[in-house]
C-alpha positions in Angstrom: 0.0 0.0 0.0 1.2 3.6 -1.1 2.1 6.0 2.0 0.3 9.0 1.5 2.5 11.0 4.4 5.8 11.7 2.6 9.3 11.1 3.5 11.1 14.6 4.3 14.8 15.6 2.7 16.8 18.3 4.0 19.3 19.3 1.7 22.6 20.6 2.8 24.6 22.9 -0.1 23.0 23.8 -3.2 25.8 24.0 -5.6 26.4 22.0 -8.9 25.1 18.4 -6.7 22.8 20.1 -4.8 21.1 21.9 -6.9 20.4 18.6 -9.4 19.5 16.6 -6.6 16.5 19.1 -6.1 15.7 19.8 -9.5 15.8 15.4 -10.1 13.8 15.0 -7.0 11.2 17.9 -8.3 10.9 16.4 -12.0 11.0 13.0 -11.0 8.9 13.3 -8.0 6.6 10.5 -9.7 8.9 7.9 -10.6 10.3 8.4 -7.2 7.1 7.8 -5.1 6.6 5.0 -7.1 10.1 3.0 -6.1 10.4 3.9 -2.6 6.4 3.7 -1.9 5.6 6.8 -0.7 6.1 10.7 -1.9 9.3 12.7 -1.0 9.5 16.4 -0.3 12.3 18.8 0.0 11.6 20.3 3.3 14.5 22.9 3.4 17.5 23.4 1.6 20.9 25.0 3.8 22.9 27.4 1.9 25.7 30.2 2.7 24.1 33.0 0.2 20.5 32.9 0.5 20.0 35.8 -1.8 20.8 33.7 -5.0 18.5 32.7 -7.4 17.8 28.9 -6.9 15.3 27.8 -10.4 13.1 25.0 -9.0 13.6 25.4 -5.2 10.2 27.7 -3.1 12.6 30.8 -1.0 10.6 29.8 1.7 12.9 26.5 2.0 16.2 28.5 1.8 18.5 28.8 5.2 21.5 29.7 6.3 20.8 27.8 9.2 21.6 24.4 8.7 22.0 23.0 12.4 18.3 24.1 13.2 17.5 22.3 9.8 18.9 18.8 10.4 17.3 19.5 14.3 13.4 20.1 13.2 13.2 16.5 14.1 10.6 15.4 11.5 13.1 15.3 8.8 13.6 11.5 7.6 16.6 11.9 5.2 19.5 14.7 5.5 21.5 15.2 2.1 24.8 16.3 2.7 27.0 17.9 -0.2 28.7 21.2 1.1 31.9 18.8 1.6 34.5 19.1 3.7 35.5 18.2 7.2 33.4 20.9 9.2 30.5 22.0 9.6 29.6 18.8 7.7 31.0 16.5 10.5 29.0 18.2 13.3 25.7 18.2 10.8 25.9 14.7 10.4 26.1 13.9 13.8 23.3 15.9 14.8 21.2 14.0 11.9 21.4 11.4 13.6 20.9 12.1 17.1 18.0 14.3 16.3 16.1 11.2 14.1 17.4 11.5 10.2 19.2 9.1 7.6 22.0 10.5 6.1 23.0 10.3 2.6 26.6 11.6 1.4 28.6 12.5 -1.2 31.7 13.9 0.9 34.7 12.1 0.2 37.0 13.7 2.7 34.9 13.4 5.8 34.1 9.7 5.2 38.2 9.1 4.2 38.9 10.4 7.9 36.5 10.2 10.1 34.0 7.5 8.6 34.3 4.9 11.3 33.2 7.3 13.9 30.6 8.2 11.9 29.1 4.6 11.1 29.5 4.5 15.1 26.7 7.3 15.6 24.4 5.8 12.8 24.3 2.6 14.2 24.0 3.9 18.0 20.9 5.7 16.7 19.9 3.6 14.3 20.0 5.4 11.1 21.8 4.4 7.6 24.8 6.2 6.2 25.1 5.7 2.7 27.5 7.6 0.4 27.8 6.2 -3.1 28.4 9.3 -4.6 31.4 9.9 -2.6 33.8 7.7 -4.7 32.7 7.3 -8.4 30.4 9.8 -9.3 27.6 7.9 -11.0 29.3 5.0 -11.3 28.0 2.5 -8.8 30.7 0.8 -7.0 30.5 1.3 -3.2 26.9 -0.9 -3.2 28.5 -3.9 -5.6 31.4 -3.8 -3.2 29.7 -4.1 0.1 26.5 -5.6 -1.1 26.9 -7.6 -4.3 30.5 -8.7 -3.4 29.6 -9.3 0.4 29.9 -12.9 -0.1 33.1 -13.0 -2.4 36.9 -12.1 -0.9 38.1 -9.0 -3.3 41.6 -9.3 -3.1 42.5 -5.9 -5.4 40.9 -2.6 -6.8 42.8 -0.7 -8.8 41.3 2.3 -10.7 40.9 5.8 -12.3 39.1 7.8 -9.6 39.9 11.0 -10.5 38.7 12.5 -14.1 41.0 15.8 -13.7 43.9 13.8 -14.1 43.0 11.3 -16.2 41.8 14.2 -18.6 45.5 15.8 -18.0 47.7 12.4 -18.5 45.1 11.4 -21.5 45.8 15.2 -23.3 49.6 14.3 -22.6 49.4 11.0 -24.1 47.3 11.8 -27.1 48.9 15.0 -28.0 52.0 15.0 -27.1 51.4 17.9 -24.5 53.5 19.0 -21.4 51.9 18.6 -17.8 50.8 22.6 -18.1 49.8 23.0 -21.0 47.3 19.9 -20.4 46.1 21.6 -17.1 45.7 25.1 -18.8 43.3 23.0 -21.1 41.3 21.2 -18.6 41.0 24.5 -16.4 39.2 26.1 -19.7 37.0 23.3 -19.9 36.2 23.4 -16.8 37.5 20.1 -15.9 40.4 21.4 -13.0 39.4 23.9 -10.4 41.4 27.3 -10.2 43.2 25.4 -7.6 43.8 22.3 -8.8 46.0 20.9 -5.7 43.3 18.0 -4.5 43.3 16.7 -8.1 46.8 16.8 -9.2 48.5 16.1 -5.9 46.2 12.7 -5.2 44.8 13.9 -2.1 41.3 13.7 -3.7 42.2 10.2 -5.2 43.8 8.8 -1.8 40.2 9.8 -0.3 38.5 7.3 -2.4 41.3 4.8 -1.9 41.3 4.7 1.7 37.0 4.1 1.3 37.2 1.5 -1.2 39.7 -0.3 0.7 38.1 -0.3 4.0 35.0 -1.6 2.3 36.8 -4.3 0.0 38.7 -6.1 2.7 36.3 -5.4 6.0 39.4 -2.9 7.6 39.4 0.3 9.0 41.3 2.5 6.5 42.5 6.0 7.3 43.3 8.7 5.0 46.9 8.9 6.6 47.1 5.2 6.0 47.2 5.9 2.3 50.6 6.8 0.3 49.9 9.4 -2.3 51.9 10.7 -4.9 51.2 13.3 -7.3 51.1 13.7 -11.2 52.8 17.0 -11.7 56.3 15.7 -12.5 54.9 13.2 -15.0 56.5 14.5 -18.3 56.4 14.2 -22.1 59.5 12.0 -21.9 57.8 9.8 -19.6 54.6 8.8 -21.7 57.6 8.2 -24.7 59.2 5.9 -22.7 55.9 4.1 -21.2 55.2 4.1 -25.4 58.4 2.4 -26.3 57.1 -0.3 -23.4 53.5 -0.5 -25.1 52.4 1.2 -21.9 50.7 4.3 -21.2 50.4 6.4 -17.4 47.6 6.7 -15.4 47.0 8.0 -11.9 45.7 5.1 -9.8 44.5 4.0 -6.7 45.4 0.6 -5.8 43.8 -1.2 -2.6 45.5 -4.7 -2.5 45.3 -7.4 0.0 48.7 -9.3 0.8 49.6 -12.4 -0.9 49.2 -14.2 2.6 46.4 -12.1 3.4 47.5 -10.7 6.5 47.6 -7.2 5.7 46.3 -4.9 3.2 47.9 -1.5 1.4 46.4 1.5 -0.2 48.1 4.1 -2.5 47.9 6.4 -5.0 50.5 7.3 -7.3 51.4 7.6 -11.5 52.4 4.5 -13.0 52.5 2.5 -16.7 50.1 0.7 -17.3 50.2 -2.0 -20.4 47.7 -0.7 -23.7 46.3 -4.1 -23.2 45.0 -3.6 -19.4 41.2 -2.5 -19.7 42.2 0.6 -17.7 44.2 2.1 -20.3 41.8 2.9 -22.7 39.9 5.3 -19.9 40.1 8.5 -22.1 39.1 11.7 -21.4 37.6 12.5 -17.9 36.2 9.6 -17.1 36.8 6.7 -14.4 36.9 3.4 -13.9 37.7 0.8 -11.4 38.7 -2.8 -12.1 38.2 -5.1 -9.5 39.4 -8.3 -8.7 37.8 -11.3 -6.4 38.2 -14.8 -5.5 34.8 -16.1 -7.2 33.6 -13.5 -9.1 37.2 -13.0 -10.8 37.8 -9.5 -12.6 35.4 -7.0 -12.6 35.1 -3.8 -14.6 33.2 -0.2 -13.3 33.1 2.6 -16.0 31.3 6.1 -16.1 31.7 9.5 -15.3 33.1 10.0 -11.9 32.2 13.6 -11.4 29.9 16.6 -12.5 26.3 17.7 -11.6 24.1 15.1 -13.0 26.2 12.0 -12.8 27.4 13.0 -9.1 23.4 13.4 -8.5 22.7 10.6 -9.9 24.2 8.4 -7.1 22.9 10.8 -4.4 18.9 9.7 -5.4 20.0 6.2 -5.5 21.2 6.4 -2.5 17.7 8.6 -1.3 15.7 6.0 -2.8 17.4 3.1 -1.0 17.6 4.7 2.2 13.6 6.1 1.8 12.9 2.4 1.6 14.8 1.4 4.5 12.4 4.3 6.4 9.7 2.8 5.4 10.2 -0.8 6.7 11.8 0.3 9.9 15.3 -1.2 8.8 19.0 0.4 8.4 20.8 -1.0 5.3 25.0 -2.3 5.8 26.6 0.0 7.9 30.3 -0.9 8.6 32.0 -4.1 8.0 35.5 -3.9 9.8 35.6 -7.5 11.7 39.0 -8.3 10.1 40.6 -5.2 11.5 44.0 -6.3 9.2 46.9 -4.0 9.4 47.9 -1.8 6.7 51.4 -2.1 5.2 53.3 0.7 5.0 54.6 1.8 1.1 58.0 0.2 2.0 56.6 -3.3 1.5 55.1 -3.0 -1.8 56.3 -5.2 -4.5 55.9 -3.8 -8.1 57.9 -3.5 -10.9 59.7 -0.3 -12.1 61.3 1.8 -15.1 64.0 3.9 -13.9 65.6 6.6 -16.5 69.2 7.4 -15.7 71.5 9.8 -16.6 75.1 8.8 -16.9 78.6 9.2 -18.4 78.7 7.7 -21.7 82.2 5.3 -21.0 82.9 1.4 -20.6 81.8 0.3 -17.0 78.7 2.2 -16.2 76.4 -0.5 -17.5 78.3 -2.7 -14.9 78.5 -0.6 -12.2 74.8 0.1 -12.0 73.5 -3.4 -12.5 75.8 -4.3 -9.5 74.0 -1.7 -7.4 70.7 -3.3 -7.9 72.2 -6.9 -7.1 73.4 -5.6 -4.2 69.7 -4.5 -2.5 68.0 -7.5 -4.5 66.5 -6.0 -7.5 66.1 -8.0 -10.1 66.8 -6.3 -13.9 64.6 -7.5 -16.3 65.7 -5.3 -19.4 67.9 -2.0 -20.2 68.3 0.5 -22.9 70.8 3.1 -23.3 71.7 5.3 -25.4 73.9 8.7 -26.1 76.6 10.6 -27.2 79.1 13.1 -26.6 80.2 11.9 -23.2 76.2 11.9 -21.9 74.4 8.8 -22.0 70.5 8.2 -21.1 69.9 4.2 -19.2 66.4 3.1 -18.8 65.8 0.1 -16.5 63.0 -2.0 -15.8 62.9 -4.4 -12.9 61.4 -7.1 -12.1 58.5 -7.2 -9.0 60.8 -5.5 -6.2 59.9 -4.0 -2.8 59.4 -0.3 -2.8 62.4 -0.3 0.1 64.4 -2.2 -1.7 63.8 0.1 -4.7 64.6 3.7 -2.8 67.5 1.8 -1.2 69.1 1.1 -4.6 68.3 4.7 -6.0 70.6 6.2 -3.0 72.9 3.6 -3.6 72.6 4.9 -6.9 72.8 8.6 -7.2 76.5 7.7 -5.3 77.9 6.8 -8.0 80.3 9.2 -9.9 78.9 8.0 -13.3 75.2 8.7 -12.4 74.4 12.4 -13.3 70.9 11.9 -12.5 67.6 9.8 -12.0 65.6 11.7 -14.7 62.5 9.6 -13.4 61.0 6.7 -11.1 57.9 5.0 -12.1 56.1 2.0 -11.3 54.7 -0.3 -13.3 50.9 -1.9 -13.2 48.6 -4.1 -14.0 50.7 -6.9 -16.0 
């Protein structure tokens, strides 16, 4: 039987999301009654300039108070997209204590404080769902910690970003440097007039650290999470990632342990073979390959940011958590019951391309392939070239620790015949 009484939404920042959440909820108000079983209205919207024009959404819902808002106590859902650490932390929590579901889309608040946050919704009783917060519209936190639930996901590597995967695509294709490619994706609109979060990772190692606590049942902390920007990626770099049949990509890669007793999560460049599904992301989009025990390799594509698609995810979560509401249940809140450790960056084993530069005389091949038998690292193939007394020597390794790798660069750069390491990078997906 349809509920007449509806379900009410408070809506917290009514910027690019938040304003398509209300116009989708207004223009879709139908279809939406009809899945979750009873109507939804937008009982207030919070915002910081309640003098701008907002198409779609009655003045009479517009606050700058937020707090009193999420406290009215006969709101059902709150909707939070202002981002950010606070106020958004201290909204949330005062959702729940004062009755509401809350449905999120903030990245860096879950990344750091999500546990505590599960902690609250479960003491009162009230979901936390936050789909958008990793993928845009892609959906990928609800396969892993519903459709998966059964399965043992032992890696998820992906593109999570779409600034930099627009950047490192424009490099690729084009042959362009690292600012030039930013210039253009600032004047699409596709970077931010400060483009630090993007470029740097920290906005990346965010959705690492959430999709690795969900894929292997751990606590994961965005300090736990070893980030490395893209801004030193160079021209020279995709040309020796082409000679390799590889291209770069930033990723995020949450990997369980080959004896599964611990778990890592990073986000860094690296090459990744033109066969790998991953490199032919292009453009802005993302997408995140996962791999399982049963269910095997897995492949989530889609546009991972922007009004709509971000939206998108934010009334699929609404609808699902409306639902809940209306049967009196909560939906998964957190799974942490294996509690493994995470690994620091030390004990990663990956392979890499190093590009040297060294004197161009008898010996230097020598003397550097002794350095990495001394720390363990295993060559697999070299290339050098030059003239003139300068000589360029790219080496790929074998799988190798990363301490055994920055043990063997200082070893390295010792050497009176190494000018130079032009560039480190990793290698992925093989």
């Amino acid at each position: 039987m349809m509920r007449t009484r509806p379900l009410k939404v408070a809506l917290l920042g009514c910027g690019v999301v938040g304003s398509e959440v209300a116009r989708i909820m207004t223009t879709h108000a139908d279809d939406l009654t009809a899945r979750i079983g009873a109507p939804v209205e937008l009982a207030g919207v919070a915002v910081r300039r309640p003098d701008k024009v907002r198409e779609g959404i009655a003045p009479e819902l517009v606050t700058t108070d937020a707090t009193a808002l999420v406290k009215r106590g006969d709101i059902d859902v709150v909707v939070e997209v202002i981002g950010g650490i606070e106020p958004a932390r201290g909204l949330i929590t005062t959702a729940f204590e004062h009755g509401a579901s809350v449905v999120s889309a903030n990245k860096a608040l879950l990344a750091q404080d999500g546990a505590a946050l599960h902690a609250v919704a479960e003491q009162h009783g009230k979901d936390l769902y936050y789909e958008a917060a990793v993928a845009g519209a892609i959906p990928l936190v609800r396969p892993l910690r519903e459709s998966l639930a059964g399965d043992k996901i032992n890696r998820v590597m992906g593109i999570v970003n779409g600034t930099t995967n627009f950047i490192l695509d424009k490099m690729d294709s084009t042959g362009a440097g690292y600012q030039e490619a930013l210039d253009e994706a600032t004047a699409l609109g596709y970077a931010e007039a400060d483009p630090t979060a993007d470029v740097e990772g920290f906005d990346a190692a965010a959705k690492a650290a959430i999709l690795a606590g969900i894929s292997f049942h751990t606590r994961v902390r965005l300090d736990d999470v070893y980030r490395e920007g893209m801004t030193e990626v160079t021209a020279a770099d995709f040309a020796s990632a082409k000679e390799m049949g590889c291209t770069i990509k930033l990723l995020a890669i949450c990997e369980r342990a080959e004896d599964g007793a611990s778990v890592t999560a990073r986000v860094h460049p690296a090459m990744i073979p033109l066969s790998h599904p991953l490199a032919s992301v292009r453009g802005a989009y993302n997408a995140v390959f996962v791999e399982s025990d049963a269910a095997g390799q897995l492949m989530f594509y889609g546009p991972g940011a922007g009004g709509s698609p971000t939206a998108s995810a934010v009334l699929g979560d609404l609808v699902a958590v409306c639902r809940n509401r209306l049967s009196g249940s909560t939906g998964p809140g957190e799974s942490a019951y294996a509690a493994l450790p995470v690994s620091p960056m030390g004990d990663v084993v990956t392979r890499y391309h190093i590009s040297l530069d060294v004197a161009d005389k008898p010996g230097v091949l020598a003397q550097v392939a002794t350095v990495f038998a001394e720390h363990g690292v295993s060559i697999d193939t070299v290339r050098q070239s030059g003239k003139d007394g300068e000589a360029s020597l790219v080496v790929v390794t074998h799988r190798a620790s990363d301490a055994a790798l920055t043990g063997t660069v200082e070893a390295l750069r010792k050497l009176d015949t190494v000018r130079g390491v032009a560039s480190i990078m990793r290698v992925e997906g093989e």
